[in-house]
N, C-alpha and C positions, 0 to 999 in steps of 0.2 A: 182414597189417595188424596190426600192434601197437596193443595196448591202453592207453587213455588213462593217465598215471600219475594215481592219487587228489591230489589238492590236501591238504597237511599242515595240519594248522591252527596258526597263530600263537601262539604262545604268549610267556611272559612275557622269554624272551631276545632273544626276537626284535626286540620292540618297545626293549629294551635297546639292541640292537646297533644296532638302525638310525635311534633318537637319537645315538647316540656322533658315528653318519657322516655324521648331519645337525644340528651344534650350534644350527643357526638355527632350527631347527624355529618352535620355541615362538612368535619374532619374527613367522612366518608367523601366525600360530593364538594371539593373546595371550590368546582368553579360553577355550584349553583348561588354563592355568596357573592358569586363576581355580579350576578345580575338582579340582586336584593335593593330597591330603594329603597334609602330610609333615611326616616325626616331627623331634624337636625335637631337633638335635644340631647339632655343627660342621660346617663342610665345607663341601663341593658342594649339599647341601639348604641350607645359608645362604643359597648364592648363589641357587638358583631362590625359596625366600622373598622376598627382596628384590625382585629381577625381580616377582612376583605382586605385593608393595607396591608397589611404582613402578605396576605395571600400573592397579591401584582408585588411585592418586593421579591418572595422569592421567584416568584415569575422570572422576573425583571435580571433576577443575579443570573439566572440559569440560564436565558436567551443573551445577556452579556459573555457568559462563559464559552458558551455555542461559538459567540460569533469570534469571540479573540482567537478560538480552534480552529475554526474556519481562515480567519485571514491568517495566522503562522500556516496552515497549511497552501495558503495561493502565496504567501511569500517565500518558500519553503520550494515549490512549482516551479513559481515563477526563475528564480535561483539556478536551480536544476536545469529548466529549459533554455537557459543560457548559456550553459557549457557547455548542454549537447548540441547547441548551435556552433559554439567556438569552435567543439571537438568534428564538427562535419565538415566546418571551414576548411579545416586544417588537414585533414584527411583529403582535401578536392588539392588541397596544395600540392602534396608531394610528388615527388619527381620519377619515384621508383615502386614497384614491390614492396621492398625491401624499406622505404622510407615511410609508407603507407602501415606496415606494419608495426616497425619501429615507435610511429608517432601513436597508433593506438593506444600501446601497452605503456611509454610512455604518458599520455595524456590522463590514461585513466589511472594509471599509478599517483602522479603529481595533483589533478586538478579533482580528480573524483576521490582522492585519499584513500586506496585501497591497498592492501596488504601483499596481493597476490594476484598477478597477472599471467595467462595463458594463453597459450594459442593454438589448435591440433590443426593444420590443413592437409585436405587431402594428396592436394597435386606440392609439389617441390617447388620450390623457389630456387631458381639458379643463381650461386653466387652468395647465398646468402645463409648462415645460421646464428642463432640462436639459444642460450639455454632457457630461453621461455617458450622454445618453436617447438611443436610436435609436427614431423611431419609421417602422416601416416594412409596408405591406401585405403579407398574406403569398404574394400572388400576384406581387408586385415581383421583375422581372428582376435588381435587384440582390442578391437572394437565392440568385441561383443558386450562390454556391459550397456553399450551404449543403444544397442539396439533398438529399444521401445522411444527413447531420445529422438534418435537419428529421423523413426519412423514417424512421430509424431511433431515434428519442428517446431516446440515450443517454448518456451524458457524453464526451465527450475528454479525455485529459490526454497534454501535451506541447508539442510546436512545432507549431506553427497555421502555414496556407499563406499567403503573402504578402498574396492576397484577401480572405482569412479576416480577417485584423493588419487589412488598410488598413481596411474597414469597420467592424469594431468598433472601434477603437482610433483612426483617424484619424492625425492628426498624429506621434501617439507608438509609431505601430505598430514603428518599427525600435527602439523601449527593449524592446520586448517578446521577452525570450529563452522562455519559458516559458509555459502557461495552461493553460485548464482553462473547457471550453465545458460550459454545461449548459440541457437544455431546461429553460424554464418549461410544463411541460403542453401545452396548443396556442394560450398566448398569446406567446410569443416565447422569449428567452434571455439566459442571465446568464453574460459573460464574465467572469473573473480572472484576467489578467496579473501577471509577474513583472520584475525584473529578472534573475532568477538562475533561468540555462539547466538548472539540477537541480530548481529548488524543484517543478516538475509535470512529470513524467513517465508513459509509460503503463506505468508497473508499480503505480502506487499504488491503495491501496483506495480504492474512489467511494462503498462505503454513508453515508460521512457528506457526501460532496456532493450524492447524491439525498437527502439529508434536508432539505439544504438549501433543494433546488432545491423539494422539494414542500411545505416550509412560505412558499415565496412563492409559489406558486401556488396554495392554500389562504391566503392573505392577501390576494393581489390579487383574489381572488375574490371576498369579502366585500363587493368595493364593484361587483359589476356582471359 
């Protein structure tokens, strides 16, 4: 049985040689060229400089690209967190129920530009209706799409089931390509319809719709 040959160790040709045989190398591995020094003369070092510049420019274009996403998205935030600030104001404002309500569907119609405002609560409001008000017991068989909704208090965003459209929405339910169901705590729920089948979808953030959701149920609350 013959003896293992030793393993030579690599040295500086080697690595020579077997760039030549492989000129793509670097293409593979572009940020082993970030950390090549190389002396400052004509030639073939031009050429891998340049490659290294091109390499930190498109760096450079794509962490530019990053960050313009990033600030439209915290101005875009920012924006947003100031009308659900105006819309909480406004809501502490009212005088009634019925003005508490009123101002919701209003504010989010007007200032949030949406298409289609709802509202299901359980308990009645004296005095007061609405054709945007559902008001319905929460033991009502008509509830039952809502079921897994109700049981789980979370928001929805996206296309709503046909059952879902015709009771909240009524008449208008086939306008509605899009929405975004949300509980009111354990007194009902505030639907927002679209006409445009992207404006709600389930990839979107909700923290600013449960902000929403719990500054009207900390408003509805004040009267009862």
């Amino acid at each position: 049985m013959s003896e293992l040959t030793p393993r030579r160790e690599i040295d500086a040709l080697d690595v020579a040689g077997y760039l030549r045989r492989h000129p793509d190398f670097l293409a593979e591995f572009p940020d082993l060229a970030l950390t090549l020094n190389l002396p400052r003369q004509q030639g073939s070092s031009t050429s891998l400089a340049s490659y290294q510049l091109e390499v930190l420019r498109d760096k450079t274009r794509a962490l530019t690209r990053r960050l313009q996403e990033l600030i439209a998205v915290a101005q875009e935030n920012e924006q947003l967190m100031v009308r659900v600030h105006a819309f909480t104001l406004s809501l502490m404002r009212a005088g009634s129920l019925g003005d508490t309500l009123s101002r919701v569907v209003a504010t989010l119609t007007e200032d949030f530009h949406t298409d289609f405002v709802r509202m299901a609560l359980f308990d009645s409001v004296e005095g007061f209706r609405a054709d945007w008000l559902r008001i319905e017991a929460r033991d009502s068989t008509r509830l039952g799409p809502f079921g897994e909704f109700l049981q789980k208090s979370e928001p929805i965003c996206g296309r709503l089931n046909h059952d879902k459209l015709a009771f909240l929405f009524d008449h208008h339910a086939d306008k509605v390509r899009s929405a975004v169901l949300l509980p009111i705590g354990n007194r009902g729920m505030l639907a927002i319809g679209s006409h445009d089948p992207n404006r709600f979808h389930p990839g979107i953030g909700t923290i600013f719709l449960k902000l929403i959701a719990d500054a009207v149920d900390a408003a509805i609350g004040r009267f009862g």
